[in-house]
C-alpha positions in Angstrom: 1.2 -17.9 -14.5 3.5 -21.1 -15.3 6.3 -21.8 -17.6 6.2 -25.4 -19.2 9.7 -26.4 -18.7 9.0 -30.3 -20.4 6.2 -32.3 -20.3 6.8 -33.3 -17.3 7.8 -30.7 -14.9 6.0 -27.2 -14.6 7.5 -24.3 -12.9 6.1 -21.4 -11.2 7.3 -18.3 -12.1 9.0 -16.3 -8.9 11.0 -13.8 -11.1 9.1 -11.0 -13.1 8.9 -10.8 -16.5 8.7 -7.3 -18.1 6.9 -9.0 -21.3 3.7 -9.7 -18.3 3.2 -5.8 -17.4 0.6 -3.7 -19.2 0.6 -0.1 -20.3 -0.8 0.7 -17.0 1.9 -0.9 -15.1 4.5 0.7 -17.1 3.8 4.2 -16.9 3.1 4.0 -13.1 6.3 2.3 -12.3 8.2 5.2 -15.1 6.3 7.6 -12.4 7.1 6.3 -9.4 11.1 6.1 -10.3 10.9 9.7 -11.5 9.3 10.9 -8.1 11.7 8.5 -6.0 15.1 10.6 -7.6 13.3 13.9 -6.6 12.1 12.8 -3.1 16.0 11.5 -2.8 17.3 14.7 -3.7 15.7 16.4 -0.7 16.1 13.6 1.9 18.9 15.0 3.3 16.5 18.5 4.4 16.9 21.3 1.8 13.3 22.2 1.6 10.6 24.3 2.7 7.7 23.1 4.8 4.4 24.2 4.8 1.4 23.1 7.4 -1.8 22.1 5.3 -5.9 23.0 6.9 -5.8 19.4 8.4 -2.8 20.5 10.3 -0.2 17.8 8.3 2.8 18.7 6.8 3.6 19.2 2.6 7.2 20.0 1.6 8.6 20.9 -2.1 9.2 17.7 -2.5 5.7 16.3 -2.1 4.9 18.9 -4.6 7.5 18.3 -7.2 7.1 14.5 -6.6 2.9 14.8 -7.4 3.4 17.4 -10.1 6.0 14.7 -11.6 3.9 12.0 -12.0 0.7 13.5 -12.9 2.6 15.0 -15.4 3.6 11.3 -16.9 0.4 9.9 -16.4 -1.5 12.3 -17.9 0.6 12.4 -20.9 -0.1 8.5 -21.3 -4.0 8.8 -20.7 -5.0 12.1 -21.2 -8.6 10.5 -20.7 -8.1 9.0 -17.3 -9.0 10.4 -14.2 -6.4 11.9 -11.0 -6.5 12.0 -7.6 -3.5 13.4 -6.0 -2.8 14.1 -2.4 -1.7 17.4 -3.0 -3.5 18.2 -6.3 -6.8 16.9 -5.4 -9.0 15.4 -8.2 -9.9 15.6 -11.8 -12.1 13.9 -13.8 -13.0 12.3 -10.5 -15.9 10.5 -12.6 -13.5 8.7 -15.1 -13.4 5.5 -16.3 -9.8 5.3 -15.0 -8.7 7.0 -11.7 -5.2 7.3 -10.5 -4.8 7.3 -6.9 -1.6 9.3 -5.6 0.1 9.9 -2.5 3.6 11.1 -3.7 5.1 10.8 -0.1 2.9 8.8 1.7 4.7 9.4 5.2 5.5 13.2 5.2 5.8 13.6 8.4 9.0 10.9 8.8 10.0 12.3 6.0 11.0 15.7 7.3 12.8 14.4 9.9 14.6 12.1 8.2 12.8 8.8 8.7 13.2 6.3 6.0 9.8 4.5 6.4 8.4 7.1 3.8 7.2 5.9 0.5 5.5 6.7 -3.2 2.3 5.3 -3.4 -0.1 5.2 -6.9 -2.8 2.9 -7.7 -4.9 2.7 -10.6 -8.7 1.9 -10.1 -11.2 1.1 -12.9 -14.8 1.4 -12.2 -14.2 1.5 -8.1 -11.9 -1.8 -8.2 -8.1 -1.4 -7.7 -5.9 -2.9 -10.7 -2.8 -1.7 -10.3 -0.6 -0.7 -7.5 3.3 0.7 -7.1 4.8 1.3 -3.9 8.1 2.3 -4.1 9.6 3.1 -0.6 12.9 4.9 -1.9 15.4 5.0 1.0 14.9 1.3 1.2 15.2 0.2 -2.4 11.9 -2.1 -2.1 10.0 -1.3 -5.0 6.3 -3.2 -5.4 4.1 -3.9 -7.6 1.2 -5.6 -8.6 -1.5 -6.0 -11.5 -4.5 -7.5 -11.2 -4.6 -11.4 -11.8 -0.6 -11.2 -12.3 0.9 -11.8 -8.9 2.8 -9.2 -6.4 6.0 -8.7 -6.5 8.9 -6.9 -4.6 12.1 -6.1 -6.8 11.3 -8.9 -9.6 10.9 -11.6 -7.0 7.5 -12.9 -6.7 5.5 -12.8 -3.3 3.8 -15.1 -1.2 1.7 -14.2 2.2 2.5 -16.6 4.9 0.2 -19.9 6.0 0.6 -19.2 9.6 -2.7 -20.0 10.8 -2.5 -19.8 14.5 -2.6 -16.4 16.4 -0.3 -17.3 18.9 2.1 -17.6 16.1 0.9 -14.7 14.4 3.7 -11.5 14.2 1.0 -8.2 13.9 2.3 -4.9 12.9 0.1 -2.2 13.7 -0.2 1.4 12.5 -2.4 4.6 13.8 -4.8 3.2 16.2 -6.1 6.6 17.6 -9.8 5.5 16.1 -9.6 2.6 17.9 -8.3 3.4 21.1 -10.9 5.9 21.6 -13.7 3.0 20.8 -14.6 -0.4 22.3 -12.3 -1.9 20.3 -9.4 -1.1 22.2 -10.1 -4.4 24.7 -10.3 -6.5 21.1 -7.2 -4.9 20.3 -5.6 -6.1 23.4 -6.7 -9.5 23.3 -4.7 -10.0 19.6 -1.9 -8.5 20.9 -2.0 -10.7 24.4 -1.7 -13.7 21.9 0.4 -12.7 19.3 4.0 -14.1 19.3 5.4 -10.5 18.1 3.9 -6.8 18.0 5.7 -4.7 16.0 4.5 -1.3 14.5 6.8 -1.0 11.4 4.2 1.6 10.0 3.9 3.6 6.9 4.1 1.2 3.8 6.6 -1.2 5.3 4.8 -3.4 7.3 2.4 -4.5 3.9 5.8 -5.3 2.1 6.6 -7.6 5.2 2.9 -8.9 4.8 2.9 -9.8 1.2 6.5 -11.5 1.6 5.1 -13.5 4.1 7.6 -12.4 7.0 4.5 -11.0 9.7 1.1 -11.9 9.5 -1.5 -9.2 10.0 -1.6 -5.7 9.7 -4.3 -3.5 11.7 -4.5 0.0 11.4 -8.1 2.7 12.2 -6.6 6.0 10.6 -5.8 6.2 6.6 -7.4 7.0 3.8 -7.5 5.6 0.2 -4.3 6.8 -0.9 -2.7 5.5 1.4 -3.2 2.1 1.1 -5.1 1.6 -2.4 -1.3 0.1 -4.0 -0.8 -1.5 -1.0 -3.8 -3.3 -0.9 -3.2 -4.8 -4.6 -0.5 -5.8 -3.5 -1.2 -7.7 -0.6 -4.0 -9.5 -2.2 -2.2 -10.3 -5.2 0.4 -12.0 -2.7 -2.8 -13.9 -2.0 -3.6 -11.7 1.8 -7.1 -10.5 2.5 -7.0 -6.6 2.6 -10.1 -5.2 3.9 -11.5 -2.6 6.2 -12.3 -3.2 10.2 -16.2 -4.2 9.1 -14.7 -6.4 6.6 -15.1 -4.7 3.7 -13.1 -4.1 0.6 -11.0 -0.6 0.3 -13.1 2.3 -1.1 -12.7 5.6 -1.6 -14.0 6.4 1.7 -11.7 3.4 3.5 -10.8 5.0 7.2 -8.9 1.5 8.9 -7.4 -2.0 7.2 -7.7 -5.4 8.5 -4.8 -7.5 6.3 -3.5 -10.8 7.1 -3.6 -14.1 5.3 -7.2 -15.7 5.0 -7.6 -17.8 8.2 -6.1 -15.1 10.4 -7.9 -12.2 8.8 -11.3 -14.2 9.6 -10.7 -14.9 12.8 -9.2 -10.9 13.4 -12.2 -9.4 11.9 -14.6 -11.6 14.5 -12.6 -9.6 17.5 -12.6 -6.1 16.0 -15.6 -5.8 13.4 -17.8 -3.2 14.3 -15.6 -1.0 16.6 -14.2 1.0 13.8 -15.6 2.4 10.0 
């Protein structure tokens, strides 16, 4: 979107306008600041913890922080469908499903790690339009809407142009997938090129993506709610989110591939086919 400053001179625009969001956008940002002051008021560890059948953690606040925003979505679009990490689905069929992870990074959470973050997408017919993340203890709030840009506190963002590997700074999350396949050695050659390996994890290392400050992000274990906002985001920045096989998130998504167009091509030549 442009502003026409004079005949002569056009603008883009790098600082959000509230007039560009649509209902959608709206409520899920109202959501995500309502479950960011309750997941604040427990930071400091006055909660109970609980051990779910896969063996990961859920606190109160995980709870609260679901119940919170279900609560304001569904009071919005009755009609829509949720899917909650806690809560599980309803009207998993719908027209509209909301994808929620209401602390997406539990386990830092609980002991006091800041990399832990509110994640809610919207998807409309199995494509993601909407996405919030909203990592609290580090005031960076995204967002992004489909065919209106990402953006990171108001400011618009931009994936970088580094096209060269050797360049290239690659941020990596839970690898245990790939580590146990083949794709290990692939792994290793990226990471003998790269000019930095970080693994800033969690939903941090896609804000540094879509701001264009590291290049790729590579990761074998997530699921859907973990990364549906993110990957919004990151392709509204103008990344390429994808899975290791190249394909576009799902609801059964199980690893990411995200980098900016030239290095996401060559990436996914290395490591397609190792890991789902």
């Amino acid at each position: 979107m442009f502003l026409q400053a004079d005949a002569a001179i056009v603008r883009p625009v790098n600082r959000f306008d509230e007039n560009m969001a649509s209902e959608f956008l709206k409520v899920a940002l109202q959501a995500a600041k309502r479950a960011g002051d309750i997941s604040r008021s427990y930071y400091a560890g006055n909660f109970t913890v609980t051990t779910k059948e896969d063996l990961t953690p859920v606190t109160q606040a995980d709870v609260e922080c679901e119940q919170a925003i279900r609560e304001i979505i569904l009071e919005h679009f009755p009609e829509h469908g949720f899917f909650g990490e806690e809560t599980g689905q309803t009207q998993a069929d719908a027209e509209y499903l909301w994808l929620v992870d209401p602390i997406d990074g539990t386990k830092g959470f609980v002991r006091q790690y800041p990399f832990f973050s509110t994640q809610i997408a919207l998807m409309h017919r199995g494509e993601i339009i909407v996405g919030v993340s909203s990592g609290t203890m580090m005031d960076e709030l995204a967002w992004a809407e489909k065919g209106q840009g990402a953006w990171l506190n108001g400011e618009r963002l931009e994936i970088s142009d580094i096209d060269d590997p050797n360049r290239a700074a690659v941020s990596v999350g839970n690898l245990k997938s790939i580590a146990g396949s083949d794709g290990w050695t692939a792994l290793g050659g990226i990471v003998e090129r790269a000019d930095r390996i970080r693994g800033y994890g969690d939903f941090y290392h896609y804000h540094l993506l879509a701001a264009g400050k590291i290049e790729a992000v590579i990761e074998s274990d997530v699921n859907i709610l973990d990364i549906a906002a993110l990957s919004i985001i990151v392709t509204e920045a103008g990344g390429v989110f994808t899975n290791l096989n190249g394909k576009a998130p799902d609801l059964e998504v199980r690893s990411v591939l995200a980098a900016n167009p030239s290095l996401h091509a060559k990436y996914l030549e290395l490591l397609r086919g190792y890991v789902t």
